[in-house]
C-alpha positions as CSV (number, residue, x, y, z in Angstrom):
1,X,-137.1,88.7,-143.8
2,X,-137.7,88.5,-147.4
3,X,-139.2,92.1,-147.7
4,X,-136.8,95.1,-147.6
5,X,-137.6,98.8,-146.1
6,X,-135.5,101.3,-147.6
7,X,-135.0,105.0,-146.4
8,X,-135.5,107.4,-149.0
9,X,-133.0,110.6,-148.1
10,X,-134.9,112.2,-151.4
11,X,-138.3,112.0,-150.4
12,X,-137.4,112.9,-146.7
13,X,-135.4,116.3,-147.7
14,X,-138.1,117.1,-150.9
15,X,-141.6,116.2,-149.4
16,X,-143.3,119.2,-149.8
17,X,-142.1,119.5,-153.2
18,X,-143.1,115.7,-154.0
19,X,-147.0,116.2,-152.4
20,X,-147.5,119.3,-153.9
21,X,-146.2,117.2,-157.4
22,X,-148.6,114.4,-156.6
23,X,-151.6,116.6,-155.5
24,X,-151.1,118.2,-159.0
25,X,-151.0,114.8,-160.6
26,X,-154.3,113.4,-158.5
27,X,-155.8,116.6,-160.1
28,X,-154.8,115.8,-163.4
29,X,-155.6,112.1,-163.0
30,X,-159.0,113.2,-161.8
31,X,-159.8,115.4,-164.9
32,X,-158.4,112.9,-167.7
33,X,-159.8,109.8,-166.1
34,X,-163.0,111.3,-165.4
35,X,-163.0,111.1,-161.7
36,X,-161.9,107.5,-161.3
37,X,-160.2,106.4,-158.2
38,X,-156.8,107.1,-158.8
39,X,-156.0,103.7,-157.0
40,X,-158.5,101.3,-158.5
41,X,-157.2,102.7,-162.2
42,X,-154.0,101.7,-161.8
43,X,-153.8,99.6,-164.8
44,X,-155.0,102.6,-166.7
45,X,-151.7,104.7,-165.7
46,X,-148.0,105.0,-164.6
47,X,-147.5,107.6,-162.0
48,X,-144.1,108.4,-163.4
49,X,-145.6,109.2,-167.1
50,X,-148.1,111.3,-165.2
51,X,-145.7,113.7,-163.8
52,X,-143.4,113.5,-167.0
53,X,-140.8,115.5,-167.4
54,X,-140.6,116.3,-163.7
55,X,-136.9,115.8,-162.5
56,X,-138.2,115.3,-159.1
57,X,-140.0,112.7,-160.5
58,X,-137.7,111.6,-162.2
59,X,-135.1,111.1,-159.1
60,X,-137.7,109.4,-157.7
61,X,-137.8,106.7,-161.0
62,X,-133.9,106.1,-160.7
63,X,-133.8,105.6,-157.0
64,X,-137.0,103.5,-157.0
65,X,-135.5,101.7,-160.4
66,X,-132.1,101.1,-158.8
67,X,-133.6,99.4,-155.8
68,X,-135.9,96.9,-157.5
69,X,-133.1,95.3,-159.6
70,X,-130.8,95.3,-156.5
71,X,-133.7,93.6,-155.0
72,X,-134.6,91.0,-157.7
73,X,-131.5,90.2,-159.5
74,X,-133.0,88.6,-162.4
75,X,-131.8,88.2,-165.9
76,X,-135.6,88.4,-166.9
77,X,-137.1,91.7,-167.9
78,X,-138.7,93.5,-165.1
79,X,-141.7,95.9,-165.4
80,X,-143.5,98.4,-163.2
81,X,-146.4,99.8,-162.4
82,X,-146.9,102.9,-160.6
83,X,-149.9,104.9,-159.2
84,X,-151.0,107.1,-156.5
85,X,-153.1,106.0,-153.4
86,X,-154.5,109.5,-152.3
87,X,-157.0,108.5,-149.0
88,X,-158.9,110.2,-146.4
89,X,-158.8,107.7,-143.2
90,X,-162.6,106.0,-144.3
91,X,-160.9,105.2,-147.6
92,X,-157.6,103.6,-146.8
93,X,-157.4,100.3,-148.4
94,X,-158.8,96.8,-146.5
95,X,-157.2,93.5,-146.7
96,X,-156.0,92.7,-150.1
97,X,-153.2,91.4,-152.1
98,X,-151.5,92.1,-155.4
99,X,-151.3,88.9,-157.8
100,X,-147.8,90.0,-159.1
101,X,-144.7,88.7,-158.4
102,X,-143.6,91.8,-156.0
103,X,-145.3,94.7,-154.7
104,X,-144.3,97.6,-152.4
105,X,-145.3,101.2,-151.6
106,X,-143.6,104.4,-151.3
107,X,-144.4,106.8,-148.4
108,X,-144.8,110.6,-149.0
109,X,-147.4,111.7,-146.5
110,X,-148.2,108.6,-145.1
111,X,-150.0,109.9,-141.7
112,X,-149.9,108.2,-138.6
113,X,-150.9,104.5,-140.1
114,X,-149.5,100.4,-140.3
115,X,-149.5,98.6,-143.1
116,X,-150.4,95.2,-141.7
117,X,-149.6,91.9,-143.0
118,X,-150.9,88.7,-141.9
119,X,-147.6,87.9,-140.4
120,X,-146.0,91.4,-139.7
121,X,-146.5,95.4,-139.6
122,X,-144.6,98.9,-141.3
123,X,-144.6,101.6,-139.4
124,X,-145.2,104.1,-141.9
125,X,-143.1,107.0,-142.2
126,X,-141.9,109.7,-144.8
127,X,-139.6,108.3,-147.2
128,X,-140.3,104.8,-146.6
129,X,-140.0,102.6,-149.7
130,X,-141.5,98.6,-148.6
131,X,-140.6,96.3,-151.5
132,X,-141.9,92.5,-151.4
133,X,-143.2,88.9,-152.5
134,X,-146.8,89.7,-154.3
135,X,-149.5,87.9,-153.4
136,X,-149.4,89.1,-149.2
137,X,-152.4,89.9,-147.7
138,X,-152.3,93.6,-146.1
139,X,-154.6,96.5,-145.4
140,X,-153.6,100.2,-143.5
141,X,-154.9,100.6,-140.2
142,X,-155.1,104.6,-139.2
143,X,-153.3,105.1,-136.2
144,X,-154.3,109.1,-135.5
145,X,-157.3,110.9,-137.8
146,X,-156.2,113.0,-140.5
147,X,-157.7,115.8,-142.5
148,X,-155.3,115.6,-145.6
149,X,-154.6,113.3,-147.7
150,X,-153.0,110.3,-146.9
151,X,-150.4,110.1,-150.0
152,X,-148.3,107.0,-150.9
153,X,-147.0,105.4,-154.0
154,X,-148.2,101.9,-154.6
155,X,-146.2,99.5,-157.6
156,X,-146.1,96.0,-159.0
157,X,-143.5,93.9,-160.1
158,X,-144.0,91.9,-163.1
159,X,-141.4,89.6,-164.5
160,X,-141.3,88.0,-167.9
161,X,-141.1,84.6,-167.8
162,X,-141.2,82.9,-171.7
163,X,-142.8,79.3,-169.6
164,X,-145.9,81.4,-168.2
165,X,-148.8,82.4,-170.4
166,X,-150.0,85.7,-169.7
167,X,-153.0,87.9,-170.7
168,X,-151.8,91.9,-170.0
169,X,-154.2,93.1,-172.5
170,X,-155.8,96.4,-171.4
171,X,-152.8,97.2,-168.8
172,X,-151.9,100.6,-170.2
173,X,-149.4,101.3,-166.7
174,X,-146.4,98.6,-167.0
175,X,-143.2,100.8,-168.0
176,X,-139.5,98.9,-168.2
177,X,-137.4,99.1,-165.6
178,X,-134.6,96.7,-166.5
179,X,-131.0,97.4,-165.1
C-alpha cells in the first residue's frame, strides 16, 4: 500500500463541534465567494485561514501537518491546500484526479459513502484522514441517501522541486506546511 488511513481521535471525540465550524465556514465561503462551489474554488482558499483563529481548527492543522511530513519525508518544501467538499448525494464528486503530487481527504460527516479508486475502495468514516500519490482516479459512491450535508476536507500536496518549472499564478490556497 502506498496510501495511508489514519484515525483521527480529534475529529472522532469533537465532530459536532468541527461540522457546526465547517457549516459556519461553508456560510462564510458562500457569502465572500459569491456563491461559488466551495469545492470547485479551491485554489481561491485554504480552509484552515477560513476558520482562523479557531483552536479547533487549529488542532486540526497540527495533526493534519504532522502526518504529511511523516508521510513524505522530503527535504523539499511542502505546501497545502485545503477546502471544504460540502455535498448533497446528486453532487458528490465523479471520477477525477488531482494533478499534484499527493492528495487525501479528511472525513467529518462523511455519510454512508466509498471513495473508489480504480484499483481500491475507503470506507468512509468519521475521523478518517486518506493521504496519497496524486494523480489517482476516484469518485464517492453514496452508499445510503442523506439529507445533510455530506462534509469532508479535501487537500493537495505540492512539493517544490528547483528542476520543474511551474506556473501557480492565481492559486491564492497553498499555505506551508514544512516540518
Amino acid at each position: 500500500m502506498d496510501y495511508r488511513i489514519h484515525k483521527s481521535e480529534l475529529i472522532i471525540h469533537n465532530q459536532n463541534e468541527f461540522i457546526k465550524l465547517i457549516d459556519q465556514a461553508h456560510n462564510l465561503h458562500q457569502e465572500v465567494m459569491n456563491g461559488e462551489d466551495s469545492t470547485w474554488s479551491y485554489y481561491k482558499y485554504n480552509f484552515f485561514t477560513l476558520t482562523a483563529p479557531s483552536q479547533l481548527s487549529h488542532k486540526l492543522f497540527i495533526e493534519l501537518k504532522n502526518l504529511i511530513n511523516e508521510y513524505i519525508p522530503s527535504d523539499q518544501s511542502k505546501w497545502m491546500q485545503c477546502w471544504i467538499n460540502y455535498h448533497y448525494p446528486e453532487q458528490v464528486l465523479q471520477w477525477h484526479n488531482h494533478e499534484w503530487d499527493y492528495h487525501g481527504y479528511i472525513s467529518i460527516d462523511p455519510k454512508k459513502s466509498r471513495t473508489v479508486f480504480t484499483d481500491y475502495e475507503i470506507d468512509n468514516q468519521v475521523g478518517n484522514i486518506y493521504i496519497g500519490p496524486g494523480y489517482r482516479e476516484h469518485e464517492v459512491v453514496v452508499d445510503e441517501d442523506f439529507d445533510t450535508p455530506r462534509i469532508t476536507l479535501g487537500f493537495d500536496i505540492h512539493l517544490n522541486d528547483p528542476n520543474k518549472k511551474e506556473d501557480l499564478n492565481g492559486m491564492f490556497s497553498l499555505i506551508p506546511i514544512d516540518g
